[in-house]
C-alpha positions as CSV (number, residue, x, y, z in Angstrom):
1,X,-7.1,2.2,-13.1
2,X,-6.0,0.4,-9.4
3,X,-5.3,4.2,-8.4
4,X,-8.5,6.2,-9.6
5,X,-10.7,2.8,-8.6
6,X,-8.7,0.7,-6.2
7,X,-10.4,0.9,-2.4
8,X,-7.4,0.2,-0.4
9,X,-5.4,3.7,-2.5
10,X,-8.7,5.2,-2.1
11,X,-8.6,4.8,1.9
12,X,-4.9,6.1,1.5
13,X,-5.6,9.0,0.1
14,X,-8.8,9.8,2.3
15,X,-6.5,9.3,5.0
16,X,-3.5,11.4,3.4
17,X,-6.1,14.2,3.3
18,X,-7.1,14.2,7.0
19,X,-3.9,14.2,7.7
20,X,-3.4,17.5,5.8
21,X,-5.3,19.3,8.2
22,X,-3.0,19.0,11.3
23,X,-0.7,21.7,10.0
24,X,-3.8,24.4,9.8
25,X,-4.8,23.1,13.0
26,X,-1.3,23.8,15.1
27,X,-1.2,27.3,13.4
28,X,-4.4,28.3,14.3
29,X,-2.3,28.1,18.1
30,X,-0.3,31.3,16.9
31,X,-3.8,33.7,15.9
32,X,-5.7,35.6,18.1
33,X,-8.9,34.3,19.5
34,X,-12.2,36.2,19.3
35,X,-15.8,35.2,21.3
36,X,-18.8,37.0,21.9
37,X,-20.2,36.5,25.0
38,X,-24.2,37.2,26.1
39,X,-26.3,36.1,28.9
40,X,-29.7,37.3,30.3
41,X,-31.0,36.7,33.8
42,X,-34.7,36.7,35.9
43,X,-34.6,37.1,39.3
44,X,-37.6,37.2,41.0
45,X,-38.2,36.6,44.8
46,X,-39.3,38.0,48.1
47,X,-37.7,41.2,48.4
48,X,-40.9,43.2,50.2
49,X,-38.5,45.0,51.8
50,X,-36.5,46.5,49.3
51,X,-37.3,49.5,47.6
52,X,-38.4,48.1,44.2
53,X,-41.4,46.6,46.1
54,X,-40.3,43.1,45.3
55,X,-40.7,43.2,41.5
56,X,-38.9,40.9,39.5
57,X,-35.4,42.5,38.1
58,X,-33.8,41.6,34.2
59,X,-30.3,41.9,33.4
60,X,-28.4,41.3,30.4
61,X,-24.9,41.9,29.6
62,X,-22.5,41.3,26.2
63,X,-18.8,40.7,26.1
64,X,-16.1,40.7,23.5
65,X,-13.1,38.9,24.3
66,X,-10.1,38.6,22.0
67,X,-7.3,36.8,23.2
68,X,-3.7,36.4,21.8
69,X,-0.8,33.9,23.2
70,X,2.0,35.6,23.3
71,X,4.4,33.1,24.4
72,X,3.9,29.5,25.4
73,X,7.2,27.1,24.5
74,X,5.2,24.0,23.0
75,X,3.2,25.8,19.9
76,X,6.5,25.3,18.4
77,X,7.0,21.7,18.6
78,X,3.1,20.8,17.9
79,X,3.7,23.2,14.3
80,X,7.0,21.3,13.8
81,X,5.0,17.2,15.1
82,X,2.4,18.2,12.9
83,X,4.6,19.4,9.7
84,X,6.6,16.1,10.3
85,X,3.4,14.2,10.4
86,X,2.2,15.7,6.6
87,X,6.0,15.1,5.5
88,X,5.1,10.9,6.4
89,X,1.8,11.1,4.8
90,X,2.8,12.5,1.8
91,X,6.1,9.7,1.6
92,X,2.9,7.2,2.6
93,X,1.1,8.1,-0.1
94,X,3.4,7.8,-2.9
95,X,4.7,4.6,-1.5
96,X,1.1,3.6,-1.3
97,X,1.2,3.8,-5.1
98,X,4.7,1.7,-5.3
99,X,2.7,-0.6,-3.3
100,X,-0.7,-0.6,-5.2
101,X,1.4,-0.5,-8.3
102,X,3.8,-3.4,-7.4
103,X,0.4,-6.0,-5.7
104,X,-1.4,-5.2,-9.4
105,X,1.5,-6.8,-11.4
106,X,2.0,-9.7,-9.1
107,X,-1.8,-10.3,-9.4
108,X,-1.6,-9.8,-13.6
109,X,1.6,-12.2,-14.2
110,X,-0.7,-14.6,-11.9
111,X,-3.5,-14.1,-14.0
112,X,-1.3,-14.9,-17.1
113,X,0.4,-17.8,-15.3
114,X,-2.8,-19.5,-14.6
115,X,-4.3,-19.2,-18.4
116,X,-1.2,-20.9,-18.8
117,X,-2.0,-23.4,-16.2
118,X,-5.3,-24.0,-17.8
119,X,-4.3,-24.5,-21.4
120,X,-1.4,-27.0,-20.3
121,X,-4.1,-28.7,-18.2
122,X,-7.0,-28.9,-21.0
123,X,-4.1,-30.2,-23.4
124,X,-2.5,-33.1,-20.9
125,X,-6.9,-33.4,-20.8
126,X,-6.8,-34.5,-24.3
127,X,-3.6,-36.2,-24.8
128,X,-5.4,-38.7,-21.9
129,X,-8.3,-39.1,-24.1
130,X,-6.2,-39.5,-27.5
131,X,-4.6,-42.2,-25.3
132,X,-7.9,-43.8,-24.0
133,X,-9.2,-43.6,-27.7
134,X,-6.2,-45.7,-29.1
135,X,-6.1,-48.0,-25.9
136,X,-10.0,-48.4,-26.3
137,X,-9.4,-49.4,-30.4
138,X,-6.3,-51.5,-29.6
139,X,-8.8,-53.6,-27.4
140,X,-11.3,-54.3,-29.8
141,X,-8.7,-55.3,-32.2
142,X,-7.1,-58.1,-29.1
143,X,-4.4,-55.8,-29.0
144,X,-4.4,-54.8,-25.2
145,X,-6.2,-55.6,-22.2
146,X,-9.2,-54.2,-20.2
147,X,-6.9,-53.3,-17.7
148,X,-5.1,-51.1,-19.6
149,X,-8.2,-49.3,-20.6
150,X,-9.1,-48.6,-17.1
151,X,-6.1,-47.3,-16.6
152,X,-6.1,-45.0,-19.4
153,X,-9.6,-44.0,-17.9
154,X,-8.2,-43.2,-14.3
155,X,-5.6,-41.1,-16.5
156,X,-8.6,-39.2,-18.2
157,X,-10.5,-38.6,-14.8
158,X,-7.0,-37.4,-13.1
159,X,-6.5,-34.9,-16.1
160,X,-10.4,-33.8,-16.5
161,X,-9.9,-33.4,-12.4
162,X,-6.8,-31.5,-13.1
163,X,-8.2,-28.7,-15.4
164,X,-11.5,-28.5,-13.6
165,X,-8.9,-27.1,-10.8
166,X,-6.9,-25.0,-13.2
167,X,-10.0,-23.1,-14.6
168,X,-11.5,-22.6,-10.9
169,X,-8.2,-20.9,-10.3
170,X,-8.0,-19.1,-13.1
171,X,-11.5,-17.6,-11.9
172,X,-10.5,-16.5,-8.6
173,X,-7.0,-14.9,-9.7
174,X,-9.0,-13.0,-12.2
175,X,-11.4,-11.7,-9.6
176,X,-8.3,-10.4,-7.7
177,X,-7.2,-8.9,-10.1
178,X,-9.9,-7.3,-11.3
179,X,-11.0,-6.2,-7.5
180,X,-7.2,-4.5,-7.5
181,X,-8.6,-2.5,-10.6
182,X,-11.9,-1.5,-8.4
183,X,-13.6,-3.4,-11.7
184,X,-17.2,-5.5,-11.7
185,X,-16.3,-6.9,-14.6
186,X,-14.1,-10.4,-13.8
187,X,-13.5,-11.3,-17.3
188,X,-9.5,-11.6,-18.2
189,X,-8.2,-8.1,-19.6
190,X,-6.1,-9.9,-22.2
191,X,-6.0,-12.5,-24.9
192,X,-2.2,-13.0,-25.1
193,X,0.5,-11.7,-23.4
194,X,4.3,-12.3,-25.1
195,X,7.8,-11.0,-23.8
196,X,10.3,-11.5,-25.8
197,X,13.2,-12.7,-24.3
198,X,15.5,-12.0,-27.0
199,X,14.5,-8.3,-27.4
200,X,14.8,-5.3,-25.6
201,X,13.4,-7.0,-22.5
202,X,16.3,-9.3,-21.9
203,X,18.6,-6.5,-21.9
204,X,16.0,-4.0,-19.6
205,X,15.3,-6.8,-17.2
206,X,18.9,-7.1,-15.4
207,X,20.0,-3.7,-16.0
208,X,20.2,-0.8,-13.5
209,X,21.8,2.7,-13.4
210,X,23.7,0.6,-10.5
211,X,25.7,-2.5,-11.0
212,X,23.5,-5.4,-9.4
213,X,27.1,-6.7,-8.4
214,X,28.2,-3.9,-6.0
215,X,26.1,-4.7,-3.3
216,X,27.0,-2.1,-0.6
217,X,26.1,0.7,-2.9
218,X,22.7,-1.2,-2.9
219,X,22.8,-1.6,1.0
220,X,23.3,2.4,1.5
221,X,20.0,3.1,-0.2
222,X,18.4,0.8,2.7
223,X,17.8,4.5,4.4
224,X,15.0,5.5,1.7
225,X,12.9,2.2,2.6
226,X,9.2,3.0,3.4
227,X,9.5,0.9,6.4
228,X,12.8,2.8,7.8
229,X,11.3,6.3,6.6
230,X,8.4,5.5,8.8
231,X,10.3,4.6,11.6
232,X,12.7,7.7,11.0
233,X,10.3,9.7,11.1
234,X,8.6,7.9,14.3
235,X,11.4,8.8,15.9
236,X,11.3,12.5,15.1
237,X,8.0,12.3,16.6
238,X,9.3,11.0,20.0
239,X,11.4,13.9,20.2
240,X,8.7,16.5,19.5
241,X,6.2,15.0,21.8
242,X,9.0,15.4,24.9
243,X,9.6,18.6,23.7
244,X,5.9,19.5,24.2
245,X,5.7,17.3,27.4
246,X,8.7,19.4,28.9
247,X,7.2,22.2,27.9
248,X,4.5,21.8,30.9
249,X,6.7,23.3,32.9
250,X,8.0,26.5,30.9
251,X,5.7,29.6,31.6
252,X,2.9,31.1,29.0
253,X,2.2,34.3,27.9
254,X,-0.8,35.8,27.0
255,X,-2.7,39.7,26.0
256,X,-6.5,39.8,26.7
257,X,-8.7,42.8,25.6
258,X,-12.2,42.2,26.4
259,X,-15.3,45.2,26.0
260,X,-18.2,44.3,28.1
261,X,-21.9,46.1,28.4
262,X,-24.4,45.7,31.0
263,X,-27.8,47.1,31.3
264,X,-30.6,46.3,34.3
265,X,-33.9,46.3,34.0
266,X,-36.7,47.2,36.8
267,X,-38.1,50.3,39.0
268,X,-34.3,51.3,39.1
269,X,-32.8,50.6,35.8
270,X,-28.6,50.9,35.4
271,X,-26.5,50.5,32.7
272,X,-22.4,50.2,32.0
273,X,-19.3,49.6,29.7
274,X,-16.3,49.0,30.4
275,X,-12.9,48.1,28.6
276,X,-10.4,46.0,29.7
277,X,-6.8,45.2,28.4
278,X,-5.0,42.0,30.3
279,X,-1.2,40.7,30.2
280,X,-1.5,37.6,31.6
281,X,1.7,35.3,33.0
282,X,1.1,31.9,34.0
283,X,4.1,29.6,35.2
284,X,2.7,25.8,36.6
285,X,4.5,25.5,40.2
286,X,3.3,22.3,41.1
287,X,1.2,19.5,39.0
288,X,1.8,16.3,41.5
289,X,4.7,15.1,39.1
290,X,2.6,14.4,36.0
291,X,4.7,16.4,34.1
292,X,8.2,15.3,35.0
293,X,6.4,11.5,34.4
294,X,5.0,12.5,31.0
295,X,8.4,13.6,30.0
296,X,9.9,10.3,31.6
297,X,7.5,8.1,29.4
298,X,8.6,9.9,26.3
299,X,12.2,9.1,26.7
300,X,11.4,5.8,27.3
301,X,9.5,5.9,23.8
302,X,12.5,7.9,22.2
303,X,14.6,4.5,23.2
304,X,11.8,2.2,21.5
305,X,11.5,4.3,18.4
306,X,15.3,4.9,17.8
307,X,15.3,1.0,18.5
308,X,12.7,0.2,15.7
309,X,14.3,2.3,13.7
310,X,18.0,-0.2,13.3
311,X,16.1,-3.0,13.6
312,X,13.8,-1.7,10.4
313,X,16.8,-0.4,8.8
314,X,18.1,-4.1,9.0
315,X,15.7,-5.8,8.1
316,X,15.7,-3.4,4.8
317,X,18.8,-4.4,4.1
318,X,18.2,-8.1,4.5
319,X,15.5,-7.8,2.7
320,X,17.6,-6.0,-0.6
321,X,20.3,-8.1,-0.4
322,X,17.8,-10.9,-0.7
323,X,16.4,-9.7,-3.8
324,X,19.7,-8.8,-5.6
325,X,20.5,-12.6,-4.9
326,X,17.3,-13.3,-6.5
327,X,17.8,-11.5,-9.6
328,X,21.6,-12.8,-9.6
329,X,19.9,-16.2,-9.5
330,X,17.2,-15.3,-11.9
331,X,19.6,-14.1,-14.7
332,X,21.4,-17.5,-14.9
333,X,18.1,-19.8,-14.4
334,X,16.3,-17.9,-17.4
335,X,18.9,-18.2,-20.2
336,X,19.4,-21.9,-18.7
337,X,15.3,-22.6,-19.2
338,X,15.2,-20.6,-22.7
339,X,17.7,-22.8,-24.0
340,X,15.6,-26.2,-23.1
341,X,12.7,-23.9,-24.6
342,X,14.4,-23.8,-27.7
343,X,15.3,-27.2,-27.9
344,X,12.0,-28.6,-26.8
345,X,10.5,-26.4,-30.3
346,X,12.7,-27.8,-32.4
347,X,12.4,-31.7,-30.9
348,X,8.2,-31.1,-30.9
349,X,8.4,-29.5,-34.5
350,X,10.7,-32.7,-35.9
351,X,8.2,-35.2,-33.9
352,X,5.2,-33.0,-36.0
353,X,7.2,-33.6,-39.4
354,X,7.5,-37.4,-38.9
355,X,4.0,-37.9,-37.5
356,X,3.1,-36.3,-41.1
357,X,5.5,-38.8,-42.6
358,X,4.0,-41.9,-40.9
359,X,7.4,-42.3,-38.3
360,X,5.7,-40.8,-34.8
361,X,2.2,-41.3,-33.7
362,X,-0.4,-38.7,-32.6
363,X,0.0,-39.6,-28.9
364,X,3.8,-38.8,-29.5
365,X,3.0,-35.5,-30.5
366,X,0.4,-34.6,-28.8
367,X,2.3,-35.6,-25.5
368,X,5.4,-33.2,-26.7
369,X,2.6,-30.9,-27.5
370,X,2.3,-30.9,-23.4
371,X,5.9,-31.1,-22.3
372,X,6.2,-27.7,-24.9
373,X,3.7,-26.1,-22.7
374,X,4.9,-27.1,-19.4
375,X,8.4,-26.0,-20.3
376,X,7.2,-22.8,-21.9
377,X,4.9,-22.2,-18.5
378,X,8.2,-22.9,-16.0
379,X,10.4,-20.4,-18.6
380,X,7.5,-17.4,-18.3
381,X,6.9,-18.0,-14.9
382,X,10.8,-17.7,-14.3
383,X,10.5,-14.6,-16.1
384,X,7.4,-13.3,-14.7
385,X,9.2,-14.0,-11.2
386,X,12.6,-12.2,-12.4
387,X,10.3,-9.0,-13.2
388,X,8.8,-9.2,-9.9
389,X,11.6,-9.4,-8.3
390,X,12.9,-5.9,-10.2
391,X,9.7,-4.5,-8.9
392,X,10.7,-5.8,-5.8
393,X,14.2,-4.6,-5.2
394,X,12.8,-0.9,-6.7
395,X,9.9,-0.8,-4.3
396,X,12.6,-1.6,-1.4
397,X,14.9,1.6,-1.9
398,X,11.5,3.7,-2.9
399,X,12.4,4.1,-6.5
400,X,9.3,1.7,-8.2
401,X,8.6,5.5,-10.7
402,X,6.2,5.7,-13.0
403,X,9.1,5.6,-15.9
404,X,9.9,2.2,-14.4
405,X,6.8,1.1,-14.9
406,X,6.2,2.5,-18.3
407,X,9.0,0.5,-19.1
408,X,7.5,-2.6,-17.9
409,X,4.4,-1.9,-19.6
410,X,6.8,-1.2,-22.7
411,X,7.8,-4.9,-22.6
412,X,4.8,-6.7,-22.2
413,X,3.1,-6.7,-25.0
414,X,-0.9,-7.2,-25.0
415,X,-3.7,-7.7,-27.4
416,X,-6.2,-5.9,-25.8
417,X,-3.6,-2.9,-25.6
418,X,-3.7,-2.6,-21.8
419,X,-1.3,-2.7,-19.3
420,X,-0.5,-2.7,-15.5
């Protein structure tokens, strides 16, 4: 859906297509050239003395001109600068979808996370007010003071403050998301959304075709990064362009054939044709050093783009190595949070059975009931966070497929029956 409605894929594929036409553009270079040419001209003036008694005189003439370059040294390189430049913007455009793909699923887990946010905020809500309710009776009965009532009030008007925030910003990362999607409609997609840990998703999560512990096979794949490709292919464009800038002073060789007919009007009417068929050579002598400075200029920018080229390369593999140590990180943080999930289930559900047996109080569970959700919202967001981070690491070597995200998509498992 972010593809076929999405604005900023929509601009990158508009853009992809302009870019298409660059290629027809340098060929049409290597075909002949045909013009028709036609005038018509009045004359009329003074010319008592001449023998058509001063009456105005009419011409008109026609020419056909087909021209054909021959030889000329840069037509070469523009074919080649502008076959490099379709190369990019095809690579663009499929990492434009990485891209689109990989900014939709940071904005859905977001989404999720803040329903999340909201429900734990609307259920601290009324574990204040269960509080304020038995602090309120406890006071009629001499039990506590008023101060403990306004207390428990300041706790209410904290929590009510809390989850007004929540569901504002539960709005506005659903409007993202759904403007990702090109959508009007800014209602969640989704009524739950459940990975299960101890499924096939734990196993998919943290597994590669390479091992996440060998770090310089990682590293190598730094070269099929968008950002190096781009500046890769930058480079090859500096190249080209003093190619074509040296090519100013290299000699060009044309054929002309042109058919031309004439006719004259007046007291003494003429008429003519003629065919003509041209080699012409042209070799620049002398253009006041603009060429030898263009060509100067575009070493200079050969330096800058082979520059920009390590440094993006670099910064590629910082940036991969960072997310490996992420995932590492992730791997061991996860099974660490699911176990104090499980335990904070099992401590909430034996709170539940007492209250029913008259041992715990409502506030007791209904404050459990809270730390259960904030526990369960740190494990998903950990886990939301770990699959970004997968995104992440694929998107940095160019290799976020379609597969990869079917698998994601395979894994989440939603309600409403749609995914990223």
């Amino acid at each position: 859906m972010a593809l076929e409605q999405g604005a900023e894929f929509a601009i990158a594929e508009a853009q992809h297509k302009a870019l298409g036409e660059v290629v027809p553009q340098a060929l049409s270079g290597f075909y002949p050239k045909l013009a028709l040419i036609g005038n018509y001209s009045y004359e009329e003036g003074d010319q008592s003395f001449a023998s058509d008694l001063g009456l105005p005189t009419e011409s008109a003439n026609a020419q056909l001109l087909l021209t054909q370059l021959i030889y000329s040294r840069d037509l070469g390189y523009q074919l080649d600068t502008a076959n490099e430049k379709v190369a990019l913007s095809n690579y663009l455009l499929e990492s434009e979808k990485q891209q689109t793909a990989y900014n939709v699923a940071e904005a859905f887990f977001t989404q999720v996370l803040s329903v999340h946010t909201a429900e734990t905020a609307e259920l601290e809500l009324k574990d204040y007010q269960t509080k304020l309710q038995q602090m309120e009776g406890q006071y009629l009965q001499g039990l506590a003071k008023k101060v403990d009532v306004l207390e428990a009030q300041v706790g209410v008007n904290k929590a009510n403050a809390k989850a007004i925030q929540a569901r504002h910003y539960l709005s506005g990362t659903t409007f993202k998301f759904n403007q990702l999607l090109g959508s009007a409609d800014y209602e969640p997609y989704y009524e739950q959304l459940a990975l299960d840990f101890e499924g096939e998703w734990a196993t998919v999560l943290f597994k590669f075709k390479d091992d996440l512990e060998d770090k310089e096979v990682w590293l190598g794949k730094a070269t099929s990064n968008t950002e190096v490709t781009k500046a890769k292919s930058n480079l090859e464009l500096s190249k080209y362009d003093k190619e074509i800038q040296q090519s100013a002073h290299y000699p060009t060789l044309s054929l002309g054939v042109s058919a031309t007919y004439f006719e004259r009007y007046g007291l003494v009417p003429s008429q003519s044709e003629d065919f003509k068929i041209s080699l012409e050579f042209n070799l620049p002598l002398f253009s006041g050093g603009a060429t030898s400075s263009k060509a100067r200029q575009s070493e200079a920018n050969i330096v800058q783009a082979r520059v920009k080229y390590r440094n993006a390369l670099d910064l590629a593999r910082l940036n991969i190595d960072k997310a490996l140590d992420n995932l590492q990180h992730d791997k061991s943080y996860i099974k660490s949070l699911y176990a104090a999930l499980k335990s904070s289930e099992v401590l909430f559900d034996a709170t539940k059975k007492m209250h029913t047996m008259g041992l715990q109080s409502l506030v007791d569970v209904t404050q459990l009931r809270a730390q259960l959700k904030m526990t369960e919202n740190v494990f998903l967001e950990a886990l939301y966070g770990a699959t970004l981070h997968r995104l992440e690491l694929l998107r940095l070597i160019g290799s976020l497929t379609e597969s990869e995200l079917a698998i994601i998509n395979e894994a989440l498992t939603l309600t409403s029956n749609k995914g990223i």
